[in-house]
C-alpha positions in Angstrom: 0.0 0.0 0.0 1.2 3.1 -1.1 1.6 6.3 1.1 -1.4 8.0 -0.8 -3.2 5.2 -0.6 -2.7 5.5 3.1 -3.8 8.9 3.5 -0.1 10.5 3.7 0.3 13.4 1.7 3.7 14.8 1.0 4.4 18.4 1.0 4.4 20.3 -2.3 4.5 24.0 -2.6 1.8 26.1 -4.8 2.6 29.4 -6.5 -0.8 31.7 -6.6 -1.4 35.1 -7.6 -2.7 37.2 -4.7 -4.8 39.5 -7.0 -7.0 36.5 -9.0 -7.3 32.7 -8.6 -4.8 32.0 -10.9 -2.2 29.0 -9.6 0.2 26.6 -10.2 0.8 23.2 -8.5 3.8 21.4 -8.2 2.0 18.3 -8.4 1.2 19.4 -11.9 4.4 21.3 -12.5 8.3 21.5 -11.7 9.5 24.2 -9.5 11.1 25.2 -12.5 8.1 25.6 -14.4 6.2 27.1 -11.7 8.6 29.6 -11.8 8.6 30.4 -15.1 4.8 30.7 -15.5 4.2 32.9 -11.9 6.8 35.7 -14.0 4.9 35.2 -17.2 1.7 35.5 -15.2 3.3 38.7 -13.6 4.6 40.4 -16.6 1.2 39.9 -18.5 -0.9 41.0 -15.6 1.2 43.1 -13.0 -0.2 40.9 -10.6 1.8 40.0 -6.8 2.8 36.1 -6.6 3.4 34.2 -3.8 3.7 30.7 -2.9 3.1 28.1 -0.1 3.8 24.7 1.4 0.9 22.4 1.4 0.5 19.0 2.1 1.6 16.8 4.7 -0.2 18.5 7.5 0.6 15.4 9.9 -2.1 13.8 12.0 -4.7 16.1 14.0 -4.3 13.9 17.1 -1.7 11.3 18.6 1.0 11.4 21.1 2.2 14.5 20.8 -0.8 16.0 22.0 -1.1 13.9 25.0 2.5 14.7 26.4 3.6 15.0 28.7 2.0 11.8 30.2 0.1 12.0 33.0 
């Protein structure tokens, strides 16, 4: 069984525009690529890019939030 097919995701990073909904993924994309279509994006619109790390959140309970034990 696969880590997907687990649940797990792993972390990937998404370029956006913070004026529209345009975005790239780089599950779809290299970073590479990503790059090069957040400056096209910029230079045709003027439009601010940013980017963030998603995926891999971890789990939303376990033994980290039980420590210290009692």
């Amino acid at each position: 069984m696969s880590e997907r097919d687990r649940g797990a995701t792993r972390p990937y990073r998404v370029t956006y525009c913070v004026e529209c909904e345009w975005f790239v993924s780089a599950e779809d994309h290299t970073r590479s690529e990503q790059s090069d279509l957040a400056i096209g994006h910029y230079l045709e619109t003027g439009h601010g890019i940013d980017s963030e790390r998603r995926g891999n959140e971890g789990p939303t309970s376990g033994w980290a939030e039980e420590w210290p034990p009692e």
